[in-house]
C-alpha positions as CSV (number, residue, x, y, z in Angstrom):
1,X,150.5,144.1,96.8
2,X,153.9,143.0,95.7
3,X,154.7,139.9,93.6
4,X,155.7,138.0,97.0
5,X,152.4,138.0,98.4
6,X,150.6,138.0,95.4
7,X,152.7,134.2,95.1
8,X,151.7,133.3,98.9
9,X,147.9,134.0,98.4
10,X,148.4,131.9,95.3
11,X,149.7,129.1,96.8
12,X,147.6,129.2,100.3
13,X,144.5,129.2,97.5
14,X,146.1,126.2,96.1
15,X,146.8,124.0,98.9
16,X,143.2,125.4,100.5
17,X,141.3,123.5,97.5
18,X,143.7,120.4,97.5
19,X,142.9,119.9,101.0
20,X,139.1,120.0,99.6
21,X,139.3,118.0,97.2
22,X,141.5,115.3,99.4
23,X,138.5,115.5,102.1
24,X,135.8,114.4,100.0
25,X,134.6,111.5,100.2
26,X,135.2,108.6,97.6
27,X,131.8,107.2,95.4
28,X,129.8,105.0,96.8
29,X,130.1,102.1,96.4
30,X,134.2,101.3,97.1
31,X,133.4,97.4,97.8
32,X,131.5,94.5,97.5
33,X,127.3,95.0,99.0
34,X,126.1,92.5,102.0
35,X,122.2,91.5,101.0
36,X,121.1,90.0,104.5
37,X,118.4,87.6,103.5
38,X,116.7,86.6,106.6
39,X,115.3,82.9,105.1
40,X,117.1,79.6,104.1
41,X,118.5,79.7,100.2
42,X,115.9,78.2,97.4
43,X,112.5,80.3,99.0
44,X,111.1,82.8,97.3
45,X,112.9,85.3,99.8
46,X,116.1,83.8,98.5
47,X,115.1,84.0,94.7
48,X,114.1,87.8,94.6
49,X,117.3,88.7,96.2
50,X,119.1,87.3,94.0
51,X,117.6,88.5,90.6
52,X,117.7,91.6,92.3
53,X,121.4,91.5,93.9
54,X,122.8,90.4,90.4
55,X,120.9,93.1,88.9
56,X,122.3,96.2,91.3
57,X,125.8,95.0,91.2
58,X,126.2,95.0,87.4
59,X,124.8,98.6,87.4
60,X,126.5,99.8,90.8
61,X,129.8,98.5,89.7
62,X,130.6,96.1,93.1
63,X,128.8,92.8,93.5
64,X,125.6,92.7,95.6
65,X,126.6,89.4,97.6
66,X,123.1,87.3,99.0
67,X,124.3,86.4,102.7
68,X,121.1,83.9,104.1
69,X,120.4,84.4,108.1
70,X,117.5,82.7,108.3
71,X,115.3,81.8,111.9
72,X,113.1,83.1,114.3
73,X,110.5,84.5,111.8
74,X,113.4,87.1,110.2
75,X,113.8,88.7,113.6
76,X,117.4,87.4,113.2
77,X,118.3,88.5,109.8
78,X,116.5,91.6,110.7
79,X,118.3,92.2,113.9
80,X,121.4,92.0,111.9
81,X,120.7,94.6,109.3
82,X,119.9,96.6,112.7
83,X,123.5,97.0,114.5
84,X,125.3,97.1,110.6
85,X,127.0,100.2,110.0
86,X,125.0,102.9,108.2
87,X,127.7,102.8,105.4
88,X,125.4,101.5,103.0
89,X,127.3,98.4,102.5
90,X,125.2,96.1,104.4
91,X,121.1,96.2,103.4
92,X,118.7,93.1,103.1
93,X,115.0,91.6,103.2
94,X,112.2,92.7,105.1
95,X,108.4,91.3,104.7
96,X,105.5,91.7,106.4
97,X,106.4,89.6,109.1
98,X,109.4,91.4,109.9
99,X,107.7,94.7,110.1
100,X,103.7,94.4,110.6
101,X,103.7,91.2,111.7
102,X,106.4,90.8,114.6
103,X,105.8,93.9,116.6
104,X,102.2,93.3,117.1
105,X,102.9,89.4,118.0
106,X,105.5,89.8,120.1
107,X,105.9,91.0,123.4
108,X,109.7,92.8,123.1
109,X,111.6,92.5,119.9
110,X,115.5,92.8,119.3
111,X,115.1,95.7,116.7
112,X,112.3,98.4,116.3
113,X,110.6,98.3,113.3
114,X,109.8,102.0,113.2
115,X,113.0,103.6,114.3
116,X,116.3,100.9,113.9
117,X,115.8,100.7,109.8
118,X,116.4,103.1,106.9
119,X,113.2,102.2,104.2
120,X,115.4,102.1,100.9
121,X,112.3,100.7,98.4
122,X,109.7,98.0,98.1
123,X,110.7,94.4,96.0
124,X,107.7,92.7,95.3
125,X,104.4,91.4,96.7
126,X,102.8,87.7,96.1
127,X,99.3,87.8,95.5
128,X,97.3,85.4,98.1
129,X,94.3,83.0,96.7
130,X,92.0,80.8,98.5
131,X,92.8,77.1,97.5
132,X,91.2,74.1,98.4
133,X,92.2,70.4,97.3
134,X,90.0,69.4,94.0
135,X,87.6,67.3,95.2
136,X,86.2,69.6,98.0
137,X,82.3,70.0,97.6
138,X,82.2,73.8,97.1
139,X,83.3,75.1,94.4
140,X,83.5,79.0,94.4
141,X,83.7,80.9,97.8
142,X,79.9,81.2,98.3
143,X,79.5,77.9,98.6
144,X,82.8,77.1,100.8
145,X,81.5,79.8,103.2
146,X,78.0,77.9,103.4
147,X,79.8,74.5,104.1
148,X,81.6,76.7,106.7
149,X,78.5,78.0,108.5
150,X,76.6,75.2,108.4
151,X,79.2,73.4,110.1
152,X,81.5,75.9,112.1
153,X,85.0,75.1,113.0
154,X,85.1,71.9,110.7
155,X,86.0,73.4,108.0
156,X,90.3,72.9,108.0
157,X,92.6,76.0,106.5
158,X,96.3,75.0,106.7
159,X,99.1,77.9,106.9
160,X,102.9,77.9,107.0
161,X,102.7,78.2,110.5
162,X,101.6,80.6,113.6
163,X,101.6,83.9,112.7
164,X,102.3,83.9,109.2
165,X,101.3,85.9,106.2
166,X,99.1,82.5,105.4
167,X,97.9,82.7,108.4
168,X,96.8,86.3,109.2
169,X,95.4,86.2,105.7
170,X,93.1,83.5,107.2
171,X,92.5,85.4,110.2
172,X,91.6,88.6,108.2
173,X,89.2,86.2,106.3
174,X,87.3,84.8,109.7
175,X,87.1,88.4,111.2
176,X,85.1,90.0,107.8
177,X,82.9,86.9,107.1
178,X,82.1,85.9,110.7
179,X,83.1,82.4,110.1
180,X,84.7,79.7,112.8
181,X,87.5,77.9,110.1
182,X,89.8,75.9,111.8
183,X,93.5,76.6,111.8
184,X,96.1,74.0,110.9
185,X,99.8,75.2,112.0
186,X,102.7,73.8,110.1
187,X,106.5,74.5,110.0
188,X,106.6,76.0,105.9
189,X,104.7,76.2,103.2
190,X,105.7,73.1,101.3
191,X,104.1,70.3,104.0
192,X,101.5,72.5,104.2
193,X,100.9,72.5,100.6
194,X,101.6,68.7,100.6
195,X,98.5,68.1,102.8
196,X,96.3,70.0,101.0
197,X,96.7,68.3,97.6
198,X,97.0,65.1,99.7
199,X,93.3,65.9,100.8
200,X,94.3,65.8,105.0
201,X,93.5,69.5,105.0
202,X,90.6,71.3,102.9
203,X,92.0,74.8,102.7
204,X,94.3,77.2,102.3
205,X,95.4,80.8,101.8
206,X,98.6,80.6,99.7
207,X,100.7,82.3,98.0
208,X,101.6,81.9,94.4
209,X,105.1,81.6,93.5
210,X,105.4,78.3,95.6
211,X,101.9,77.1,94.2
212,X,101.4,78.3,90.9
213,X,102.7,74.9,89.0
214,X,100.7,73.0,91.5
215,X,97.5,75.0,90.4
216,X,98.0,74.8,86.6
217,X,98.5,71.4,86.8
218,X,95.4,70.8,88.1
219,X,96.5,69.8,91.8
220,X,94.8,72.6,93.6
221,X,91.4,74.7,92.9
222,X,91.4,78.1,93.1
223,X,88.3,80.0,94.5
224,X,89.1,83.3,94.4
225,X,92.1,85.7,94.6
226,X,92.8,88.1,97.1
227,X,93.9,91.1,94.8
228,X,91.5,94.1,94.0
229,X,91.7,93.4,89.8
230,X,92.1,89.2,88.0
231,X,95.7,88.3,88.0
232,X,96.9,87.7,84.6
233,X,98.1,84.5,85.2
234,X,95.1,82.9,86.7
235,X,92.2,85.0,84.4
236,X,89.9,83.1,84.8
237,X,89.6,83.3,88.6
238,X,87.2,85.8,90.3
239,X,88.3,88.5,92.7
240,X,87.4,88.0,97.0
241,X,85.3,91.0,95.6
242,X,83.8,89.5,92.8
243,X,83.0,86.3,94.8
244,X,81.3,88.3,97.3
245,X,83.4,89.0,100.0
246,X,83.9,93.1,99.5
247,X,86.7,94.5,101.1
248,X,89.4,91.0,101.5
249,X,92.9,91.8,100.1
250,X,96.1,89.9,101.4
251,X,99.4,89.7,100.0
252,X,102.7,88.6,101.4
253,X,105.0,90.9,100.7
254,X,109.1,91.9,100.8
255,X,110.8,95.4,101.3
256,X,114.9,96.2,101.1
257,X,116.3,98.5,104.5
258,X,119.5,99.1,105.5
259,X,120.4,100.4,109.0
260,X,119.1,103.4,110.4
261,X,121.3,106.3,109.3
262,X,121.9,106.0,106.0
263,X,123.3,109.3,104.3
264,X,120.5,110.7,102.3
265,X,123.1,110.2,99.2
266,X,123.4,106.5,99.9
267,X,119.8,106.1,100.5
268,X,119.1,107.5,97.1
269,X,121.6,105.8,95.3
270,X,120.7,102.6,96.5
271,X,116.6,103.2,95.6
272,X,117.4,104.7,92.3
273,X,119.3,101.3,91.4
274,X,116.7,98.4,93.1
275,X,113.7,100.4,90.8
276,X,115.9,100.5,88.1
277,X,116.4,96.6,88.6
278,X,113.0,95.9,89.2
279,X,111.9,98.1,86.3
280,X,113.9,95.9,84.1
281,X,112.1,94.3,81.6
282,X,114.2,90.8,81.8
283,X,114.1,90.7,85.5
284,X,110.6,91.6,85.9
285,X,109.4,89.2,83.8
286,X,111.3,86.5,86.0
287,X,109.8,88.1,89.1
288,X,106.1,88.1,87.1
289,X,106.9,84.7,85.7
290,X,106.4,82.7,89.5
291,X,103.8,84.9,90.4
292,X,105.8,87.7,91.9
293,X,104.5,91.4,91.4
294,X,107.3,93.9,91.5
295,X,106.7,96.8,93.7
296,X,109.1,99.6,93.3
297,X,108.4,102.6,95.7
298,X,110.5,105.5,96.6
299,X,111.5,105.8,100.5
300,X,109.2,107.8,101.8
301,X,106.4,105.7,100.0
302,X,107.5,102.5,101.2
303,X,107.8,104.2,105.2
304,X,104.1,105.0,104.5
305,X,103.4,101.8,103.1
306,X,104.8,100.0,106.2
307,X,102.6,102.3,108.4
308,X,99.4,101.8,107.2
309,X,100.5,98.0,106.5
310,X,101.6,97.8,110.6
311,X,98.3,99.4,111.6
312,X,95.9,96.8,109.5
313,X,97.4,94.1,110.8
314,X,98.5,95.0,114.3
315,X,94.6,95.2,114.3
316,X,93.9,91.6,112.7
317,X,96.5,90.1,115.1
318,X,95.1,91.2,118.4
319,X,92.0,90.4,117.9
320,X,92.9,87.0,116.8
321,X,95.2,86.8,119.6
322,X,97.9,85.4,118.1
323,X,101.4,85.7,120.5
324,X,104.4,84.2,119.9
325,X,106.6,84.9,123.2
């Protein structure tokens, strides 16, 4: 080989691995994140996306921007995160209603929860408890599910409206102690909440990071919680189990997904930095703080979760018949 083609192979190697290197992709992320929050800004929705967002973008090195799309029981923030790109720049909320809830209560949807979403991680759950306002007669659940019987379907339970986490918990409740409670529908928590410590409803399934300083100051009782072990922050209050009711747990509880598609790259990028925030001692003890249990997962654990999540409630919905169409 003469030193002429030994220079040509040289420099057709050369240009070869430039033209590599120039086709590679740049890191993730180049710009500013969209977090699609599918409720109205102050709600509990609105407050762990926010720790969280703030959290990711000081770590990921681009800002993690909280974009509320709120309506129509998430199906429109969630139908928005749907049809993004699968860039990896656009990701928000999902909850229970979004993905266990919806599909089983509606008749058609505008996204599929199964197959229009890539599962990036869980965010939290919020523990439920049975409330009631202070001066109802019964005083742990024994003695509200007596009241209950001996009087079916007299017995009020308000909820933040049709089809809600509030209110599936409730229905869960009727179907395992074969009680007749009546359901009071309204449009939110907060009214809802209203009316029970105004004493025009006697129950209610909640959950705690809009209740908690209601509770502790003494403006709700609280019979049992709906969690397998005590909470920390309410110690003193039995378990459904301990109370006698084996078996009860309900939570409400939030999830981040992007669009379908996500590079595998992305999608680990962007879990490894939401369980890093969530692991995070300030932030979780904000989260912890209003009653908020962080729940970090991986994505294949949350997928699972949602699964067996879909097929509990899917069951509890149809045979309380609730539809929204």
């Amino acid at each position: 080989m003469n030193k002429r083609t030994t220079l040509r192979l040289l420099a057709a190697t050369l240009l070869a691995g430039l033209g590599t290197v120039q086709a590679q992709p740049a890191a993730y992320p180049r710009q500013p994140l969209k977090w699609v929050v599918p409720y109205a800004p102050g709600g509990t929705t609105d407050v762990i996306a926010r720790q969280l967002a703030m959290r990711m973008g000081q770590t990921m090195g681009q800002p993690v921007i909280a974009d509320n799309k709120p309506g129509a029981a998430s199906i429109i923030g969630a139908t928005f995160i749907a049809r993004s790109a699968p860039d990896g720049y656009t990701v928000g909320t999902v909850d229970s209603g979004t993905l266990a809830f919806n599909p089983a209560m509606y008749a058609s949807l505008s996204y599929n929860a199964e197959k229009d979403f890539s599962f990036i991680g869980g965010l939290g759950r919020m523990p439920l408890v049975l409330a009631v306002h202070p001066a109802f007669p019964a005083k742990n659940v024994q003695e509200f599910l007596a009241l209950v019987r001996k009087s079916p379907g007299s017995v009020s339970s308000a909820s933040s409206g049709p089809g809600s986490p509030l209110h599936v918990a409730l229905e869960l409740f009727k179907q395992q102690t074969q009680t007749d409670i009546l359901h009071v529908a309204y449009k939110g928590s907060a009214p809802a909440l209203q009316d029970l410590m105004a004493n025009q409803v006697n129950s209610m399934f909640v959950d705690l990071p809009p209740s908690l300083s209601m509770i502790k100051a003494g403006k709700l009782r609280v019979l049992a919680v709906a969690t397998p072990q005590r909470l920390a922050i309410l110690p003193d209050v039995p378990t459904m189990a301990e109370a006698g009711v084996s078996g009860y747990e309900a939570y409400a509880w939030q999830g981040l997904v992007g669009p379908a598609g996500l590079p595998a790259p992305v999608l680990e990028r962007l879990n490894k930095e939401l369980v890093d925030a969530l692991k995070h001692p300030q932030t979780r003890a904000k989260l912890e703080e209003i009653g908020i249990q962080p729940m970090p997962m991986t994505p294949p654990q949350f997928a699972d979760f949602v699964r067996s999540e879909q097929k509990l409630w899917s069951g509890v919905i149809k045979a309380a018949n609730i539809r929204l169409d």
